[in-house]
C-alpha positions as CSV (number, residue, x, y, z in Angstrom):
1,X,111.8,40.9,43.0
2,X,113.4,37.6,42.6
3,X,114.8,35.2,45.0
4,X,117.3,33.4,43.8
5,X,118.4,30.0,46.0
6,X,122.1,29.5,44.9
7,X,125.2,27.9,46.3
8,X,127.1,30.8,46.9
9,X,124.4,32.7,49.2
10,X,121.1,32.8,48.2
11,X,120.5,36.2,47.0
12,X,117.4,39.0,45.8
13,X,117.5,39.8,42.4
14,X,115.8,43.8,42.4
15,X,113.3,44.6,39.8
16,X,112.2,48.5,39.4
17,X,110.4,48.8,42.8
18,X,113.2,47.7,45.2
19,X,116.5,49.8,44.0
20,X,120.3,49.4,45.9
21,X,121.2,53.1,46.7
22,X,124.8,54.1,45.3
23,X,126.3,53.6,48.7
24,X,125.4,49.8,48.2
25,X,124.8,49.6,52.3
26,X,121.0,50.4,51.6
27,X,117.7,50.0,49.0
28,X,114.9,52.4,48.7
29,X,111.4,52.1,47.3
30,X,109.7,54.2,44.3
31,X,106.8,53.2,42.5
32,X,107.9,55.0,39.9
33,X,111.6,56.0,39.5
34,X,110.7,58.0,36.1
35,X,108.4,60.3,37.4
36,X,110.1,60.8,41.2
37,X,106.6,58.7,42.8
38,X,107.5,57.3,46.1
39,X,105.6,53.9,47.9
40,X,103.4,54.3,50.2
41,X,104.4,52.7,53.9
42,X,101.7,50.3,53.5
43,X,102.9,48.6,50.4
44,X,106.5,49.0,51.7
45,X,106.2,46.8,54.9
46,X,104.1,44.1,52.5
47,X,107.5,43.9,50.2
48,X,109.2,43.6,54.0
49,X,106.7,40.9,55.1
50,X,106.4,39.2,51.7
51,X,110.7,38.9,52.1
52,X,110.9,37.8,55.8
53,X,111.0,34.6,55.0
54,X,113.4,34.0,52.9
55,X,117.7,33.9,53.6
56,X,119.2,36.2,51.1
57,X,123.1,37.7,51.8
58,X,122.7,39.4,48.4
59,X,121.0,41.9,46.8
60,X,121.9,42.4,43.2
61,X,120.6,45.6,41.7
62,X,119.0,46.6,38.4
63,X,121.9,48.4,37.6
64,X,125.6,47.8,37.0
65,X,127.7,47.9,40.5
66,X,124.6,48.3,42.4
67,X,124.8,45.4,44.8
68,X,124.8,44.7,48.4
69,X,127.3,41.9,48.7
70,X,126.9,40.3,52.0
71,X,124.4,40.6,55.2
72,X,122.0,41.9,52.5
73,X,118.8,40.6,54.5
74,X,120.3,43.0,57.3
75,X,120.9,45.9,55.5
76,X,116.9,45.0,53.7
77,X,115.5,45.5,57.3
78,X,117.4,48.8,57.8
79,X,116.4,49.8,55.1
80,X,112.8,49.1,55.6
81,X,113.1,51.2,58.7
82,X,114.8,53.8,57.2
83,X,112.7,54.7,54.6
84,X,109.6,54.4,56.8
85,X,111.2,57.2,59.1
86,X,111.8,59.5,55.9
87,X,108.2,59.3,54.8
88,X,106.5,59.4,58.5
């Protein structure tokens, strides 16, 4: 995970751990896509805490079309929230 400080809305550039679902209005965590591996809660909130910090509006997937364009950090902290209810 990249932040990326820019003119035009500073923005997260996703690696493999953090992916933008197709609906683009959320991410969710794996630690491995491949083999179906989810991330634990613990590691989850650190990728939350590790990102409070920073202003992003963006969140620009690893894949083509797979962005969350605009109130990104929002959608991030739903997201967070969300995923930690699935897995409770």
């Amino acid at each position: 995970v990249l932040h990326w400080k820019r003119d035009g809305g500073d923005a997260i550039l996703a690696g493999d751990i953090l992916q933008v679902t197709p609906t683009r209005r959320h991410v969710s965590f794996m630690y491995s896509y491949p083999n179906y591996i989810p991330l634990n809660a613990a590691k989850v909130l650190r990728i939350a805490s590790a990102l409070e910090p920073f202003a992003f509006d963006h969140i620009y997937g690893a894949w083509w079309n797979q962005n969350v364009i605009g109130d990104a950090k929002a959608a991030f902290a739903r997201s967070v929230a969300r995923y930690l209810a699935a897995i409770a």
